[in-house]
C-alpha positions as CSV (number, residue, x, y, z in Angstrom):
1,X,-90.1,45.2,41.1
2,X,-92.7,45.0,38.6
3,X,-92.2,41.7,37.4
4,X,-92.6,40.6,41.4
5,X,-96.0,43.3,41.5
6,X,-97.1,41.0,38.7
7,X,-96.7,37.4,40.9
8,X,-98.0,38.7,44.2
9,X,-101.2,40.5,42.1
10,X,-103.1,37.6,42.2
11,X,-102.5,36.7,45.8
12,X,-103.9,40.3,46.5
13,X,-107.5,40.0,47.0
14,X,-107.8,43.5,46.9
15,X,-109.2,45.7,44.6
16,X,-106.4,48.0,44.1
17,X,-103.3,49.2,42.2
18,X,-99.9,48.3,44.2
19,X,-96.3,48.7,44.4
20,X,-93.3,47.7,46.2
21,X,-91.4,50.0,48.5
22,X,-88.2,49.0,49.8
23,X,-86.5,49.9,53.0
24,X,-83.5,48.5,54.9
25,X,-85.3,45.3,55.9
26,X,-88.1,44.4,54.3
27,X,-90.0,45.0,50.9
28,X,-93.6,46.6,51.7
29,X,-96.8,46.0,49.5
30,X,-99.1,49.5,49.3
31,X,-101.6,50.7,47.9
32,X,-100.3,52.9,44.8
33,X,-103.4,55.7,45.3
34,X,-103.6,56.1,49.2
35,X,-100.0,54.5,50.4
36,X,-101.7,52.4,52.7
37,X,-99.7,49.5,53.6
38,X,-100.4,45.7,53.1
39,X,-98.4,43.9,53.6
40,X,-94.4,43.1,53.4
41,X,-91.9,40.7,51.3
42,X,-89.0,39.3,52.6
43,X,-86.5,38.3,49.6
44,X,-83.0,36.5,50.1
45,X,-79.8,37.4,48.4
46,X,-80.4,35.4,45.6
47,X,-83.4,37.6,45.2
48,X,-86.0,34.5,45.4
49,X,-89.2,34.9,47.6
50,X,-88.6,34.0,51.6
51,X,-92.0,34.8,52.9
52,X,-95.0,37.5,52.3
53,X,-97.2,38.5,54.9
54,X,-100.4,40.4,54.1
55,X,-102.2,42.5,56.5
56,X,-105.2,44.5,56.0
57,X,-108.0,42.1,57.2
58,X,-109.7,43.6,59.6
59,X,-111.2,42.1,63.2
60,X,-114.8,42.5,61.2
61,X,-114.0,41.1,58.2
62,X,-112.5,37.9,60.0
63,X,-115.1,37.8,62.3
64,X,-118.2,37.8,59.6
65,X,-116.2,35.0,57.7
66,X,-116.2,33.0,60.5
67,X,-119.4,33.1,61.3
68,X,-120.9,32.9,58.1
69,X,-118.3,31.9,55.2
70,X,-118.2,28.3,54.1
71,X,-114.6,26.8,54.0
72,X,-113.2,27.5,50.8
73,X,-110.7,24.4,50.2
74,X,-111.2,24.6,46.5
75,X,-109.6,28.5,46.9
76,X,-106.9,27.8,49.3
77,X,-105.5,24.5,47.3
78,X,-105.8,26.8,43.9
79,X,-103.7,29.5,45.0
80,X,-101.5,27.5,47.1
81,X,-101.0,25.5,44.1
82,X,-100.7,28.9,42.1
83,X,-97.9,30.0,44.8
84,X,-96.0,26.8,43.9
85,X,-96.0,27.5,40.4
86,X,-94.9,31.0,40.7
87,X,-92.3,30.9,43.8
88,X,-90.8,27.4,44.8
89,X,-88.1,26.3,42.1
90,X,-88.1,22.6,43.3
91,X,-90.6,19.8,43.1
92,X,-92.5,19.3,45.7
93,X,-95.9,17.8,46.5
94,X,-98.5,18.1,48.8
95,X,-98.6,17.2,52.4
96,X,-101.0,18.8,54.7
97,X,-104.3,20.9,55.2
98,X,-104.5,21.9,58.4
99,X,-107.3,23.7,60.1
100,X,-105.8,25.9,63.3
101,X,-108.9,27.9,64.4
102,X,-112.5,28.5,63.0
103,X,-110.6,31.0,60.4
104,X,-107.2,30.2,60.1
105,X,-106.0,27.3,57.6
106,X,-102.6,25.8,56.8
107,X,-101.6,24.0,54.1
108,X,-98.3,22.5,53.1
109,X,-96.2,21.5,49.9
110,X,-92.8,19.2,51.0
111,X,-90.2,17.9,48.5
112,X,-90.2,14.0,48.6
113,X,-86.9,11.8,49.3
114,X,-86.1,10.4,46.1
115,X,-84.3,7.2,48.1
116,X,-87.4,6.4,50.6
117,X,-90.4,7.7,48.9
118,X,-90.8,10.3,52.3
119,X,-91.4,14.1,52.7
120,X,-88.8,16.4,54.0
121,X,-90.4,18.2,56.7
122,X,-89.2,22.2,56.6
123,X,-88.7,22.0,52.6
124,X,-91.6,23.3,49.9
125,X,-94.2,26.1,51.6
126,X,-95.8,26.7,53.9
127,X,-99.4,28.7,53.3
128,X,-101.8,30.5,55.8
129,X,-105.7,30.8,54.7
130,X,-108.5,32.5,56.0
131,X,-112.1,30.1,55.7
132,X,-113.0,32.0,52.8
133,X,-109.4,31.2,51.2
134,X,-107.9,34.4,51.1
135,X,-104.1,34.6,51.7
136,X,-102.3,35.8,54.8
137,X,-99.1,34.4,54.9
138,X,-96.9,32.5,53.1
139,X,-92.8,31.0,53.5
140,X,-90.5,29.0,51.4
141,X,-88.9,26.2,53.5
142,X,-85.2,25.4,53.4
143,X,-83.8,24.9,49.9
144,X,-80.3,24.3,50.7
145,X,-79.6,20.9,52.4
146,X,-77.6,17.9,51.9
147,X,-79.4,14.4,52.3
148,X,-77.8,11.6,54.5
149,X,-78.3,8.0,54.6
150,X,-77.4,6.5,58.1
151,X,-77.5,2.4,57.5
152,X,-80.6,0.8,58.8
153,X,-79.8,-1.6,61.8
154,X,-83.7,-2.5,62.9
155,X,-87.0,-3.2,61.6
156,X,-90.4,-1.9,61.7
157,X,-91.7,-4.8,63.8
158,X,-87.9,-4.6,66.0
159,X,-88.6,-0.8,66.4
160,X,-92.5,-1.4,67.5
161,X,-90.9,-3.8,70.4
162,X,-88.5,-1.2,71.5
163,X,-91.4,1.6,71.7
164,X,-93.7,-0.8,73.6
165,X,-91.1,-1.7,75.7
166,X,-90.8,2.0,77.2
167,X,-94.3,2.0,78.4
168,X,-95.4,4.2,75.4
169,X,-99.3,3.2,75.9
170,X,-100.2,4.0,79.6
171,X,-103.1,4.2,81.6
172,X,-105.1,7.9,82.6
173,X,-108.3,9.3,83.1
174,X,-109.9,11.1,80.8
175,X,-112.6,14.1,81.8
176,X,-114.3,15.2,78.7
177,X,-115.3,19.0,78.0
178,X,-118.1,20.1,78.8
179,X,-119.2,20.6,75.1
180,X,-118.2,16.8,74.6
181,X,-120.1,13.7,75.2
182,X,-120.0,12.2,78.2
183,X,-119.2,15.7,80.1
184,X,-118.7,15.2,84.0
185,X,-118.0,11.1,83.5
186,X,-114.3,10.1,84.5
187,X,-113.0,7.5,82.4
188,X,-109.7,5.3,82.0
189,X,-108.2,5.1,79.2
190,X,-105.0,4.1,77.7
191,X,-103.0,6.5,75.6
192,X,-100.0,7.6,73.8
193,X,-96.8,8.9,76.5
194,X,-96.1,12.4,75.2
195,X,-92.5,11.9,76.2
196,X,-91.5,9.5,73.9
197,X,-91.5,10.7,69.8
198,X,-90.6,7.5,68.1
199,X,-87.4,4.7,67.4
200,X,-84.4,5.9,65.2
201,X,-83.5,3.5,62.5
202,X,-80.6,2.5,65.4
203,X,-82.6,1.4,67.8
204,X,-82.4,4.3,70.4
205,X,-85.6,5.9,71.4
206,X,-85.8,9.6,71.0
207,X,-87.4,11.7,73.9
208,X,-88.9,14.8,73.9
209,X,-87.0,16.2,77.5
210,X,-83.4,15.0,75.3
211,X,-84.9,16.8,72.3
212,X,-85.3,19.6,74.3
213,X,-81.8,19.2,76.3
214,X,-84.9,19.3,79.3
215,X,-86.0,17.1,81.9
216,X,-89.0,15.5,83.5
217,X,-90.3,17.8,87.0
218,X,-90.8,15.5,89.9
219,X,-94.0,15.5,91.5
220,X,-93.8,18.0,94.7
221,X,-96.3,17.4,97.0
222,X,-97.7,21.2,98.3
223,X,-98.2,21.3,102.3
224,X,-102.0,22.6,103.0
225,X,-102.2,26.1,103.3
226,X,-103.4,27.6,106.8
227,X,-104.8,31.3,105.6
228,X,-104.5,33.8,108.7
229,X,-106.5,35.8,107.0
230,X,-110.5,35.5,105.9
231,X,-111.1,36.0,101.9
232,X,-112.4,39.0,101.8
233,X,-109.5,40.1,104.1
234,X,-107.1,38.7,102.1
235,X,-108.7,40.6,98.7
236,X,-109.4,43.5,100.3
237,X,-113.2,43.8,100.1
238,X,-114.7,46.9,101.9
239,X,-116.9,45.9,104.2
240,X,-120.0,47.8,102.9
241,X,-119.9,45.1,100.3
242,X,-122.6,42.5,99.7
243,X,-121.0,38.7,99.1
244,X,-123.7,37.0,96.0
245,X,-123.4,34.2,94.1
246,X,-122.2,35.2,90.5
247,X,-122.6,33.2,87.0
248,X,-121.1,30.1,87.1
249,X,-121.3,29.6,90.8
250,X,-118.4,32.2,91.2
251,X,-118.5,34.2,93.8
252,X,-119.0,38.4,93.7
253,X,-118.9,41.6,96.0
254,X,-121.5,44.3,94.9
255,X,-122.4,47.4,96.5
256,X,-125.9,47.4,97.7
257,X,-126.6,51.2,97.2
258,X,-125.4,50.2,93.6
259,X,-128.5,49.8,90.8
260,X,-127.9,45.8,89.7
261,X,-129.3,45.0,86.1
262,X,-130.9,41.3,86.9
């Protein structure tokens, strides 16, 4: 265990002493003086890192960083390249910086196909950052796997065709947010079909609803509704109540004997 306090130290960014604890599933990271928890290890019966997951950020912290904390991508890709050094045992490279939210960041290190000069998706690491670049997560992808070459019976240009020929650009309207330009302007435009996901090097098109052993809902068309009932029968306003014009046009029920901060 102290050889593994040793790696996971500087992934810490904590100004404490820790240790590992061990229980029936799960290695936990504390804090040696005040056993405060921070976060678990999961190991695999080989005894190599599967994943670390540190908690102890709190909703103030995260917040404050997001409002005023530059993104520090310098941080993230040093300790991500850090956690390669000291955890993955194959060779892999880098693939992906992804930002999920204001605060959360992903990067991701995928071995490369010695035969086609591609990444393996699900191999390497997978790394989560806040903005400021401090670690909260991190898994090793799939190590054990066999590689298969099926023989390649179209081309780029054949399997282009084949994707075009499914309708795979089609027309819709776009309605931009209201933070966007353009907000409360219709427009059509054409775009990619979410169904389809690409062309297998056999020609056949893969589908998301046969990826997902789903299908595509039909359109229903709903009858109009004929409500018996007035709204404020139907939500069960008293009838002491005062019917006003809320924010965003929405409509409220307020008592009138009620003080009302304007």
């Amino acid at each position: 265990m102290t050889n593994l306090v040793k790696k996971l130290k500087p992934f810490i960014n904590r100004d404490f002493s820790i240790e590992i604890l061990e229980d029936e599933f799960f290695l936990h990271i504390i804090d040696r003086e005040t056993e405060e928890m921070y976060g678990t290890v999961l190991i695999d019966e080989n005894g190599q890192l599967e994943s670390i997951d540190i908690e102890g950020y709190s909703d103030e912290e995260i917040e404050l960083e997001s409002l005023e904390t530059p993104v520090h991508t310098e941080e993230m890709m040093r300790l991500s390249q850090l956690f390669v050094d000291t955890f993955v045992q194959k060779e892999v490279h880098f693939s992906m910086l992804n930002e999920f939210t204001e605060n959360s960041f992903m990067i991701t290190y995928e071995e490369r196909d010695p035969k086609l000069d591609v990444l393996i998706p699900h191999t390497g690491c997978t790394l989560h950052f806040t903005r400021e670049g401090k670690l909260t997560s991190a898994s090793v992808g799939q190590t054990d796997f066999t590689l298969e070459y099926p023989e390649i019976e179209i081309s780029k240009e054949e399997a282009k065709e084949r994707l075009r020929s499914t309708g795979y650009l089609q027309i819709a309207i776009d309605l931009p947010d209201q933070e966007e330009e353009g907000y409360g302007k219709a427009e059509l435009i054409y775009r990619a079909n979410d169904e389809y996901i690409g062309v297998n090097v056999d020609g056949t098109v893969d589908s998301l609803y046969e990826f997902m052993e789903t299908e595509e809902l039909g359109v229903k068309k709903i009858p109009a509704a004929n409500p018996s009932e007035t709204m404020e029968q139907m939500l069960q306003v008293n009838d002491h109540l005062v019917k006003k014009t809320g924010e965003d046009h929405s409509l409220i029920w307020v008592d009138p004997t009620m003080p009302v901060d304007e």
